[in-house]
SEFIPA-842209 format. One record per residue: residue in three letters; x, y, z of N, C-alpha, C, O in turn. Coordinates in steps of 0.05 Angstrom, whole numbers, padded with zeros to 5 digits, always signed. Example, Ala and Ser with C-alpha at 12.3 -4.5 7.8 and 13.67 -1.06 7.14 Angstrom:
// SEFIPA-842209
ALA+00264-00114+00156+00246-00090+00156+00264-00066+00156+00285-00066+00169 SER+00257-00045+00142+00273-00021+00143+00258+00001+00157+00268+00023+00161 
This chain:
// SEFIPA-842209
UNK+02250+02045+02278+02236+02020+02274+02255+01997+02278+02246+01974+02277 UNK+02267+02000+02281+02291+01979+02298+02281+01954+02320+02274+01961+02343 UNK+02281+01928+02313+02272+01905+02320+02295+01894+02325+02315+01902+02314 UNK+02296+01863+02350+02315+01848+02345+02310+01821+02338+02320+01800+02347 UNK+02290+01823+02317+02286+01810+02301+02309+01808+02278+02323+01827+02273 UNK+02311+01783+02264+02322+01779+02246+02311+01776+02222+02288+01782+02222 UNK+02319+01768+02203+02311+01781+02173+02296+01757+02172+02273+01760+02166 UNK+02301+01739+02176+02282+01700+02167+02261+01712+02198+02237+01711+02194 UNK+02267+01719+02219+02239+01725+02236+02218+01739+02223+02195+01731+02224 UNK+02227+01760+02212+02211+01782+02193+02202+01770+02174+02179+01776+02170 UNK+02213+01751+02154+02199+01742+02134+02180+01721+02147+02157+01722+02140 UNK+02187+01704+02164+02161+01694+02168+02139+01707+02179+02117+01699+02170 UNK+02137+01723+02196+02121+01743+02206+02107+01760+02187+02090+01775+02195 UNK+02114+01759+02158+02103+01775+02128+02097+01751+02108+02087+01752+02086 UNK+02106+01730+02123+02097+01706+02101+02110+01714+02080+02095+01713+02060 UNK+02137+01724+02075+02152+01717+02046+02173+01706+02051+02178+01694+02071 UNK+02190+01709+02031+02224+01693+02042+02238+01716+02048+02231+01738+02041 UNK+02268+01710+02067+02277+01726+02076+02295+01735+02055+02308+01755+02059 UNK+02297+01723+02031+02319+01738+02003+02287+01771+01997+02290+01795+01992 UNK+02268+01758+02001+02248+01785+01999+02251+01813+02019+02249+01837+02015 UNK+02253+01804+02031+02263+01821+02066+02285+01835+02056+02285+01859+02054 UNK+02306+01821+02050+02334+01824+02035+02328+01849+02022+02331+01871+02032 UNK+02320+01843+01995+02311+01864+01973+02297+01881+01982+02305+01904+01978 UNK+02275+01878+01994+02268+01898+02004+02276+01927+02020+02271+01951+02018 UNK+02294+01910+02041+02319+01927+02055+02333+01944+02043+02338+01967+02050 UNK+02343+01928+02015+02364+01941+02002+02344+01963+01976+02355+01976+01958 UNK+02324+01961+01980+02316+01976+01958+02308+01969+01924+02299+01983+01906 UNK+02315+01943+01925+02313+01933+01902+02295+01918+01895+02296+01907+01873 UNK+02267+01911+01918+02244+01909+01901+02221+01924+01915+02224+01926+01939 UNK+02206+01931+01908+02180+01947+01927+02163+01926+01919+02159+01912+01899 UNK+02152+01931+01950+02122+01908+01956+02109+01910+01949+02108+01932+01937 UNK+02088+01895+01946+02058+01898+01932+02050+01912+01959+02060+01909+01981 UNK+02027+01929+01950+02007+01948+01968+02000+01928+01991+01995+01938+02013 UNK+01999+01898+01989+01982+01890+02013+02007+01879+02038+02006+01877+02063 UNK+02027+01875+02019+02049+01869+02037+02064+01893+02045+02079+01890+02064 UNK+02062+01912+02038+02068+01944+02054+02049+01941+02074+02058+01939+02097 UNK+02029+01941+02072+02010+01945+02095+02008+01927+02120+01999+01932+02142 UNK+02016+01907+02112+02036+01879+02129+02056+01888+02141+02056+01883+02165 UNK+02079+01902+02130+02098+01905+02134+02094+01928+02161+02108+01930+02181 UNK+02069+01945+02154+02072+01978+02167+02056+01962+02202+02065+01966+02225 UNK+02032+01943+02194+02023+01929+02216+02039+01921+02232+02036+01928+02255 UNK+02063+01903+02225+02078+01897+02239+02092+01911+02257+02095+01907+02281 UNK+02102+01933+02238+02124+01949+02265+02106+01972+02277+02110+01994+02288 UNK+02078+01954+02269+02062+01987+02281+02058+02022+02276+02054+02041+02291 UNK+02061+02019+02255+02070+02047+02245+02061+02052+02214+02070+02039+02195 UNK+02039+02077+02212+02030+02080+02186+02040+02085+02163+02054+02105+02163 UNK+02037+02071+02138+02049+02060+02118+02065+02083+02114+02088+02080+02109 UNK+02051+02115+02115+02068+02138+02101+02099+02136+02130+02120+02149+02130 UNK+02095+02123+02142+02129+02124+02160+02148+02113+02143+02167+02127+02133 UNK+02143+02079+02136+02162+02067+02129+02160+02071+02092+02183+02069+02082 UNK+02144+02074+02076+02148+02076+02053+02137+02109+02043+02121+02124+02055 UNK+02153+02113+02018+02157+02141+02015+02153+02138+01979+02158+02117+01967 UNK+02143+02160+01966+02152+02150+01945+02174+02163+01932+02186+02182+01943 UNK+02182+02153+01907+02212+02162+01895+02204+02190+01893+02183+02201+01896 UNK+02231+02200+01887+02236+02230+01879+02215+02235+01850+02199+02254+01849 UNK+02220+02215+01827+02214+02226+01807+02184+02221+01805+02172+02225+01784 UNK+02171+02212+01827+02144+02210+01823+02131+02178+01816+02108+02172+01807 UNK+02149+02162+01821+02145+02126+01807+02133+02116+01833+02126+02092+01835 
């Protein structure tokens, strides 16, 4: 899924800020359901590619 897009291209393209992009990247916040589905639109690719859920079931 590799773009050469940048993190402020991507956030505007998801309509959030790029500190969201950020966290997101890094794991430290998960999206709301409608911005995953934003997110999966974008790079074209169904939501079960790019999001997974945790090990323990959360």
């Amino acid at each position: 899924m590799e773009q050469a897009w940048s993190q402020a291209h991507l956030a505007e393209l998801l309509g959030v800020s790029r500190q969201t992009v950020v966290s997101i990247e890094k794991g430290r916040f998960d999206p709301s359901l409608p911005l995953a589905f934003r997110i999966a639109r974008t790079f074209d690719r169904p939501i079960e590619d790019i999001f997974t859920p945790d090990e323990n079931g959360a």
